[in-house]
C-alpha positions in Angstrom: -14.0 -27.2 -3.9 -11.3 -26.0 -6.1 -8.0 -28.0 -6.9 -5.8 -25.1 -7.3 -4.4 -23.2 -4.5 -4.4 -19.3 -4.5 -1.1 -18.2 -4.1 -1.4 -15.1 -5.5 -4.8 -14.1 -3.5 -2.9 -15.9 -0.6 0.1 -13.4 -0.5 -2.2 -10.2 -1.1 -3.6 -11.1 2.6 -0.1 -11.8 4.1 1.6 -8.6 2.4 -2.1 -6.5 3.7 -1.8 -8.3 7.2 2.4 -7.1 7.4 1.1 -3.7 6.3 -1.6 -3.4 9.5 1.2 -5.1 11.5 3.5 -1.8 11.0 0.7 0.6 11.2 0.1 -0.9 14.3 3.2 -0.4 15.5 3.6 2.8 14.4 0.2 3.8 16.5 1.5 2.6 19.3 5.4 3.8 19.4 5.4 6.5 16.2 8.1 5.7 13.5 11.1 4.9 14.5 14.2 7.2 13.1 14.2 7.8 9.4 11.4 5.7 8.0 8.3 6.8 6.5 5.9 5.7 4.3 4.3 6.6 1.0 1.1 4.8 0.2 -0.6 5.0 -3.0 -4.6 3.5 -2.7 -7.9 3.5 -4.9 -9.8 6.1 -4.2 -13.0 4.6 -6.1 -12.8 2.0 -3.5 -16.1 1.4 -1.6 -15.1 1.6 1.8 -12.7 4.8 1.1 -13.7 7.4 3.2 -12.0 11.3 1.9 -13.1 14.6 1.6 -14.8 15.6 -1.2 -12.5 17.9 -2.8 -10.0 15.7 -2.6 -12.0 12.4 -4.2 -12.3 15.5 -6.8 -8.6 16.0 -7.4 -7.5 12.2 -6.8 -10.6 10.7 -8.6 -8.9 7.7 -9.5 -6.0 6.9 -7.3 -4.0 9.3 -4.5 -0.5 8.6 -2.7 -1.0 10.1 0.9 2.5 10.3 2.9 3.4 9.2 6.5 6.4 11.0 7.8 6.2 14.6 10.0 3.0 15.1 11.0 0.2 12.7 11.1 -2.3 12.5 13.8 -5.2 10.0 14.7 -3.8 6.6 13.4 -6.1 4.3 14.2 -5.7 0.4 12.9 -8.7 -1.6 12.2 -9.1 -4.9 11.0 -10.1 -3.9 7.4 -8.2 -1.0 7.3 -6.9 2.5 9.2 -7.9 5.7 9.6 -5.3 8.6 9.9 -5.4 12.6 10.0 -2.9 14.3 7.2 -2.4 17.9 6.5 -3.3 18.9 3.1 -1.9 22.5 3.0 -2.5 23.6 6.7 -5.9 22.2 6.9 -6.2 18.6 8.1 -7.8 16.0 7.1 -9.2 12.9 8.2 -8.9 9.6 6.0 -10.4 5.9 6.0 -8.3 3.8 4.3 -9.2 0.1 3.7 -6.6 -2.4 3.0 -8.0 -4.0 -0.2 -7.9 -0.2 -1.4 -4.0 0.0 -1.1 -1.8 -0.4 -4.6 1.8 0.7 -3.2 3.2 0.6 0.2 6.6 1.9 0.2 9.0 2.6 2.7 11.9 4.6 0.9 14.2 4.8 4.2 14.9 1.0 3.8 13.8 0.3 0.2 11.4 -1.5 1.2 8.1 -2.0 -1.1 5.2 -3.6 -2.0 2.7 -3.2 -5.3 -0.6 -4.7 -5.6 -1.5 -5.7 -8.8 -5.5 -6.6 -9.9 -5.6 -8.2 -13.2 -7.2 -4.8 -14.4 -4.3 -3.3 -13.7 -2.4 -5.5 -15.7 -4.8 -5.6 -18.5 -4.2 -1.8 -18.7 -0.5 -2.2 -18.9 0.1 -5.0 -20.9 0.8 -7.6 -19.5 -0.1 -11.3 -20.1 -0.8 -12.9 -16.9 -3.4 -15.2 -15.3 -3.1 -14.3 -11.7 -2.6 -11.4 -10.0 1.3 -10.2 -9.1 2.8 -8.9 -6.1 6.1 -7.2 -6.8 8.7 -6.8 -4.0 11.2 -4.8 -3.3 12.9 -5.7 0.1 16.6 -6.5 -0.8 18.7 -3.7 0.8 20.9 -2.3 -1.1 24.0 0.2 -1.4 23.2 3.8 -0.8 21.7 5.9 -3.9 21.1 2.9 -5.5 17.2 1.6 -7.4 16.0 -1.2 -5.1 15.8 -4.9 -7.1 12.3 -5.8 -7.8 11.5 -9.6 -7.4 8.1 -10.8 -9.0 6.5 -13.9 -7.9 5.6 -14.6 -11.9 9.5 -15.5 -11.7 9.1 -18.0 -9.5 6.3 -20.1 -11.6 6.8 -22.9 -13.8 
């Protein structure tokens, strides 16, 4: 057994299980006044489930968004499946979980980025662990959302 506690694989679970929580919701009530949602996912992912033509034009990774029309959300426990139109013709989507990078929710500037330590790797950066970024303070109209990274919080 190992010594070390995940933190980092830890809160990539708890930030996936608050994402299913409000796609949940939002199956069962719609979305409530101005939010909406932009998610960005991996479209390599096994598990992903799109139409060809658009694994064609996404091939690597696609932000679908969640705002006036979507039809057919339906909340699993590995991930959801949702209907978009993609220039009058709809579409049906599976998306897992694990496959999601970004989940943002401009309306309250609220955020959340998933970072693999490939992704990281192809930025730059010099980390052991994989990150979570959030961005969840609220802040003054028109202005950027602060970003708080748990790397901040390690000794």
């Amino acid at each position: 057994m190992s010594q070390d506690i995940d933190y980092g694989n830890l809160m990539h679970t708890a930030m996936r299980g608050l994402i299913k929580t409000v796609l949940t919701d939002v199956s069962e009530t719609g979305l409530p006044g101005a939010h909406h949602f932009f998610i960005t996912f991996d479209t390599r992912y096994e598990g992903a489930e799109l139409a060809d033509w658009l694994r064609d034009r996404y091939p690597g990774e696609m932000t679908i968004v969640m705002q006036h029309w979507f039809e057919n959300l339906e909340v699993g426990d590995d991930g959801f499946s949702i209907t978009l139109n993609f220039g009058d013709a709809p579409e049906p989507l599976y998306i897992p979980y694990l496959a999601i990078k970004t989940f943002v929710d401009p309306s309250v500037e609220f955020g959340l980025r998933f970072e693999s330590p490939e992704d990281e790797e192809e930025e730059d950066y010099v980390t052991e662990e994989a990150a979570i970024e959030l961005e969840a303070e609220e802040q003054e109209p028109h202005q950027d959302a602060d970003v708080v990274s748990l790397d901040s919080f390690r000794k």
